[in-house]
C-alpha positions as CSV (number, residue, x, y, z in Angstrom):
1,X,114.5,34.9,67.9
2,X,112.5,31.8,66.3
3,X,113.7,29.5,64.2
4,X,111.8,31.1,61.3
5,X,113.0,34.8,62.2
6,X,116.8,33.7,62.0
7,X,116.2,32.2,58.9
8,X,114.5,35.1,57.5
9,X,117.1,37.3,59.3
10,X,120.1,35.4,58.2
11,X,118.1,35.6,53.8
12,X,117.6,39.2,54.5
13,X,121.4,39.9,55.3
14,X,122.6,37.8,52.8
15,X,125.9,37.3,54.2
16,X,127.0,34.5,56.7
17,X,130.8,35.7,58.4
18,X,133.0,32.6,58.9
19,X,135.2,33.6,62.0
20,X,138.3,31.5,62.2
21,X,141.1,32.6,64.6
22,X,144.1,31.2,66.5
23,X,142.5,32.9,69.9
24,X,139.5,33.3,71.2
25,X,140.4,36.9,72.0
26,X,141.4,37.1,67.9
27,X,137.9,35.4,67.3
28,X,136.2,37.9,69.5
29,X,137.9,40.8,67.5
30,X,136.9,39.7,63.9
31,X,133.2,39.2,65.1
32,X,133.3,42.6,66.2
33,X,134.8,43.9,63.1
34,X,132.0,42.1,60.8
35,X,129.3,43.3,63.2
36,X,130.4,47.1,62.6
37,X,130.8,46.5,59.1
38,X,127.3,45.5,59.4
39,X,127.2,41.2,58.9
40,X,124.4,40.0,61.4
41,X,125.0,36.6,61.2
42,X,128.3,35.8,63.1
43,X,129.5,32.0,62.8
44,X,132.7,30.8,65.4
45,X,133.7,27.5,63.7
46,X,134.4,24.9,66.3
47,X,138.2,24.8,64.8
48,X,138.6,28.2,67.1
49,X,140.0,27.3,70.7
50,X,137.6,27.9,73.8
51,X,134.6,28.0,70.5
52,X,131.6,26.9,72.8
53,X,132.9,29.7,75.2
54,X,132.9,32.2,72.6
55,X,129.9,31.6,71.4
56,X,128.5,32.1,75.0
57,X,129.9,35.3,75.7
58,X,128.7,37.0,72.3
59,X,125.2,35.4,72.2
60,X,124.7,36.8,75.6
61,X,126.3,40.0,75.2
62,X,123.6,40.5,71.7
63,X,120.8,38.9,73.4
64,X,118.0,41.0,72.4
65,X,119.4,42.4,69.2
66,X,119.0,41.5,65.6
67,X,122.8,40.0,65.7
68,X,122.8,36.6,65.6
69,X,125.7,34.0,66.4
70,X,126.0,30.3,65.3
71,X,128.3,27.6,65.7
72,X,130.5,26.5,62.4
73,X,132.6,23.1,61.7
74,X,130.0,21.2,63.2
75,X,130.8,17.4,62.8
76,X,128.6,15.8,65.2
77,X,125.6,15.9,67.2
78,X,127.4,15.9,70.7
79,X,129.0,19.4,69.1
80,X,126.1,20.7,68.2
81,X,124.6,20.6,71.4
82,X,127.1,21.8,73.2
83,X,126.6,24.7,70.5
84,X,122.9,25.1,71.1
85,X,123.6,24.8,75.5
86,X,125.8,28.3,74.7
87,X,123.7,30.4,72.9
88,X,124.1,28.9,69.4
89,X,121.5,30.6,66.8
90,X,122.5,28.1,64.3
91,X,124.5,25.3,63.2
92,X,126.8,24.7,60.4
93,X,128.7,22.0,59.0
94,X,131.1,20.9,56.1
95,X,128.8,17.6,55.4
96,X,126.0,16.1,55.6
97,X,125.7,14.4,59.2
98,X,122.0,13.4,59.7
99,X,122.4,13.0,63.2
100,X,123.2,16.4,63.9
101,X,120.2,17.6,62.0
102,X,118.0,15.7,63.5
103,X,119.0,16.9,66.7
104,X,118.8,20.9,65.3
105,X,115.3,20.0,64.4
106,X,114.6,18.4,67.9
107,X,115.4,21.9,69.5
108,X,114.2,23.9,66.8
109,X,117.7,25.3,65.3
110,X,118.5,26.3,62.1
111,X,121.2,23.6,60.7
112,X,123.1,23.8,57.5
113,X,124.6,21.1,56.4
114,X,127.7,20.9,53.6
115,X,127.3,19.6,50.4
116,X,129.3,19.0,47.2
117,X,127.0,17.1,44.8
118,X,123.1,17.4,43.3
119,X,123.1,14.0,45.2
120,X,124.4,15.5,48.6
121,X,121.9,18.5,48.5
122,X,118.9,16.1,48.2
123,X,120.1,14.1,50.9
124,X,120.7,16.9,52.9
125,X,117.0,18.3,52.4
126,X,115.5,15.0,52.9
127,X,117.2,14.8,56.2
128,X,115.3,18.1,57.0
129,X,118.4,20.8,56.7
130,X,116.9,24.5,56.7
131,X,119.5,25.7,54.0
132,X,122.6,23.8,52.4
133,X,126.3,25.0,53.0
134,X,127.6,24.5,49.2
135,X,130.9,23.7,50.2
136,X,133.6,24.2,48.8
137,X,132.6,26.7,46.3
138,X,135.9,27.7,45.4
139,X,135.3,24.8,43.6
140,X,132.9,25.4,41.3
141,X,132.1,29.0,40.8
142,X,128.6,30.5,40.8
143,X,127.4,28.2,37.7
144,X,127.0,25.3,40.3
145,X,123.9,26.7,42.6
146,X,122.0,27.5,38.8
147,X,122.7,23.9,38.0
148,X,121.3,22.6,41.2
149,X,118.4,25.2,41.1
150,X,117.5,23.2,37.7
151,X,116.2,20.2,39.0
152,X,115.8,21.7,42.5
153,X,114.4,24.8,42.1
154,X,113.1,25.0,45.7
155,X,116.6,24.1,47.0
156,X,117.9,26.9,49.5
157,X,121.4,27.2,49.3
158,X,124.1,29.4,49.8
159,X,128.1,28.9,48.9
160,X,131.0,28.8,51.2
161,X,134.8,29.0,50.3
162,X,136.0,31.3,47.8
163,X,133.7,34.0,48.2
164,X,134.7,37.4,47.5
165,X,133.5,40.8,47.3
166,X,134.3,40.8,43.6
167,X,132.1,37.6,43.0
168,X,129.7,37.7,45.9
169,X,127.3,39.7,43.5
170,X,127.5,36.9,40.8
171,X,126.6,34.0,43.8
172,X,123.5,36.0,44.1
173,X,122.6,36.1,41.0
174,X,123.0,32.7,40.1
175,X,120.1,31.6,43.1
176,X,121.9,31.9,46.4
177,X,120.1,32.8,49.7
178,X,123.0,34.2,50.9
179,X,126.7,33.4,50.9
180,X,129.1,32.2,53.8
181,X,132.6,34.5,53.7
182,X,135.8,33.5,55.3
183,X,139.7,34.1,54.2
184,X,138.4,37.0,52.4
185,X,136.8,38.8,54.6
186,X,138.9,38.0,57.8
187,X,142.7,38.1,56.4
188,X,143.7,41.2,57.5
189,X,143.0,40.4,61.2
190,X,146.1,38.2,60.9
191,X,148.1,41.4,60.6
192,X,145.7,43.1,63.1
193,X,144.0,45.6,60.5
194,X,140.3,45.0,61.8
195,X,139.5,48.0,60.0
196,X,139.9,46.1,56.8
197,X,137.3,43.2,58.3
198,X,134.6,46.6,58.8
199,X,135.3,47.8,55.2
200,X,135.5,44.1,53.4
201,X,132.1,43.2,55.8
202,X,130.3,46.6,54.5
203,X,131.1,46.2,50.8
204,X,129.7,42.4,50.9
205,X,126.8,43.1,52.1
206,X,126.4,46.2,50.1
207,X,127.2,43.7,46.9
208,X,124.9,41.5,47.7
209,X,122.0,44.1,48.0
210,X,122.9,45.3,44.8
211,X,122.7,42.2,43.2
212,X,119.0,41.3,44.5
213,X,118.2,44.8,42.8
């Protein structure tokens, strides 16, 4: 897909899953899970061992398909290639690290960047990112993207850490393009329950259609 398409794509769905594992077969599983449970956009943070591998195997194996699989924990530009060289749709990171978007823009790949502050977000679109990781929202609760959305009204952003099915809905509501879910929507893969990943992925992005309605 295009540049434009994934970030349609990735708007439409809402709902960004955050795959952290101790394995890459672990990692592997829990994308599975959040595909089935109907998340297109799948991203394997760089945290995850063999990451650039994993992301190779599933971009090829959904080549062709509406699923779309990105690269997370991002800190540099020499990551980020590496990324893009495996199949990478898109690139996330904690922070701002202009470098790295440059580089995303080069190749024409989505890249969000992380940011904490009304300050951060306007570097962070100045330095040409697509949409901004607010990061982490655990942080500051849903009042914080229609705070930025005041003086930035154009500003695309969409919240990571601390998002649940509970208050997904309210992220929405409050101005986010989508959301970015982790710990909540992976934990019980720890125990091995992937059927809790399919049912937590399905009811988040249920919640978040409900709340554009």
């Amino acid at each position: 897909m295009k540049k434009e398409d994934i970030i349609r794509s990735v708007k439409d769905t809402g709902v960004v899953a955050v795959v952290r594992a101790e394995s890459p077969e672990a990692a592997k599983k829990v994308s599975e899970a959040c595909i089935k449970g109907g998340i297109k956009a799948i991203e394997i943070t760089f945290t995850v061992p063999g990451a650039a591998d994993i992301v190779k195997s599933l971009a090829a194996e959904y080549k062709g398909t509406d699923i779309m699989i990105g690269a997370g924990t991002v800190l540099d530009p020499e990551t980020a290639r590496i990324a893009i060289l495996a199949g990478a749709s898109y690139i996330v990171s904690p922070c701002l690290n202009s470098d790295t978007v440059k580089l995303c823009n080069r190749y024409s790949v989505l890249c969000m960047p992380g940011a904490m502050t009304v300050k951060e977000v306007v570097e962070c679109m100045e330095a040409g990112a697509d949409i901004i990781k607010i990061f982490p929202g655990e942080l500051f609760g849903p009042a914080i993207i229609k705070a930025i959305k005041g003086p930035l009204p154009y500003a695309c952003l969409m919240p990571t850490g601390g998002v649940t099915v509970e208050n997904a809905g309210e992220w929405i509501k409050a101005g986010a393009v989508a959301v970015g879910a982790g710990g909540s929507l992976t934990a019980g893969a720890k125990t091995g329950d992937y059927g809790s990943v399919i049912r937590i992925a399905s009811e988040l992005v249920e919640t978040v259609r409900k709340a554009r309605n």
